[in-house]
N, C-alpha and C positions, 0 to 999 in steps of 0.2 A: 027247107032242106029237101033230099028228092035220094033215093037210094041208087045207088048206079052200081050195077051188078058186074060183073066178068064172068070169066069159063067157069071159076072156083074161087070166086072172091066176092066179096063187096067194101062199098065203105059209102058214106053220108058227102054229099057236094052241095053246095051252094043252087037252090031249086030255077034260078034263072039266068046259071050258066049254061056254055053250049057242049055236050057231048060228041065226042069222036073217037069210032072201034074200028083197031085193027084187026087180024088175029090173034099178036102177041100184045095188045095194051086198048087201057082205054085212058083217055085225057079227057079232061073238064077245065073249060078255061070259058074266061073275062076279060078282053084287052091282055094285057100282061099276065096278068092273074092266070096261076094254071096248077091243076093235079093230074097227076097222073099214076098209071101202076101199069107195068110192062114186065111179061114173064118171060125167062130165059130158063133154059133147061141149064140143068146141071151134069158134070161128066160121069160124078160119084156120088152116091148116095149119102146127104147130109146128115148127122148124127147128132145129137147135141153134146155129148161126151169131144168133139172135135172144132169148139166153139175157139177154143186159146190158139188152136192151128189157125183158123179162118179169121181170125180179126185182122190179123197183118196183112192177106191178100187183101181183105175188104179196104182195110186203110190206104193200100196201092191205089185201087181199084178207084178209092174219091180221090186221091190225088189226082191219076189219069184223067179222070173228070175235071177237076180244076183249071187244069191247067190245057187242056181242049177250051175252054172258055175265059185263057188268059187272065184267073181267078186265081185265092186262096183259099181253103180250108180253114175257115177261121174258127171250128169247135165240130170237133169229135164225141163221141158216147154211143154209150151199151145202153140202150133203153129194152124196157119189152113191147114189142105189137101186135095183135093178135095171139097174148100167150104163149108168144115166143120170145126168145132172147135175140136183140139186134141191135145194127149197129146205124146211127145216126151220124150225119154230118152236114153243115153249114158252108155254101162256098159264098162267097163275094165277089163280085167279078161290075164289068160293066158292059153296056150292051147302046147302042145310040145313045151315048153321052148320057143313059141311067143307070143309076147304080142300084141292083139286085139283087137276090142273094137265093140260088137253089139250095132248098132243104132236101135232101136226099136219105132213105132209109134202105136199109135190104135185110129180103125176110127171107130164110131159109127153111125150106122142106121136103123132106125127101130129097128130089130130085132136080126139084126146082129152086130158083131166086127168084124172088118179087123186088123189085125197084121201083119204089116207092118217091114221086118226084114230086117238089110241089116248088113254084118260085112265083116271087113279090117282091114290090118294091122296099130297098133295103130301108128299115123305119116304118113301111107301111104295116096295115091289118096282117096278121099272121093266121086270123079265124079260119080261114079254109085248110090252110096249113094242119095247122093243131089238129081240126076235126078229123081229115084224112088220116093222121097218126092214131088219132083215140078211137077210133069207127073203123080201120081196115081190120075187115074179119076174116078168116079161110072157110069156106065152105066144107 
């Protein structure tokens, strides 16, 4: 394992995957295999008193995702990460004749959204997956 930092994050990757920063994200991938976390500002200032507002855009929000990738949502949930309250989703979709599946999360703070992306082969190892979820911390 190998910590891979951001502006104002981290989280645990896979130590002999390959690294790639933007300004707004960083990815860690393997073949197919891939993490990532990409910041996007926010218009309003997040609150968490404003979490039952924000779930339904967020559930737009993976659908519009889905279905850019000709995909389903095939499981939704409220997890915490980083000591936050958010929201997770599974899409399925296929890509050269494999079938896939982006795990998508988004973390809100302040101002900010972290989109939290990890995808594998649908059936395959979920280990980088999982760790990304259990290891993204806010600085």
């Amino acid at each position: 394992m190998k910590i891979v930092e951001g502006s104002d994050y981290h989280f645990n990757a896979p130590a002999d995957w390959h690294v790639v920063r933007t300004d707004r994200a960083v990815q860690v991938s393997k073949g197919v295999d891939l993490v990532s976390v990409t910041r996007f500002p926010l218009l309003r200032r997040y609150r968490p008193d404003l979490w039952t507002r924000v779930v339904p855009e967020l559930d737009r929000a993976a659908t519009q995702l889905s279905e850019q990738q000709k995909g389903e949502v095939s499981d939704s949930r409220t997890v915490t990460i980083a000591a936050q309250q958010a929201r997770r989703y599974d899409i399925g979709y296929e890509r050269d004749r494999k079938a896939l599946v982006e795990r998508i999360a988004f973390v809100l703070r302040g101002k900010t959204e972290y989109l939290l992306l990890c995808r594998y082969d649908r059936g395959g190892d979920t280990g980088a997956c999982d760790r990304l979820l259990a290891t993204f911390a806010l600085d």
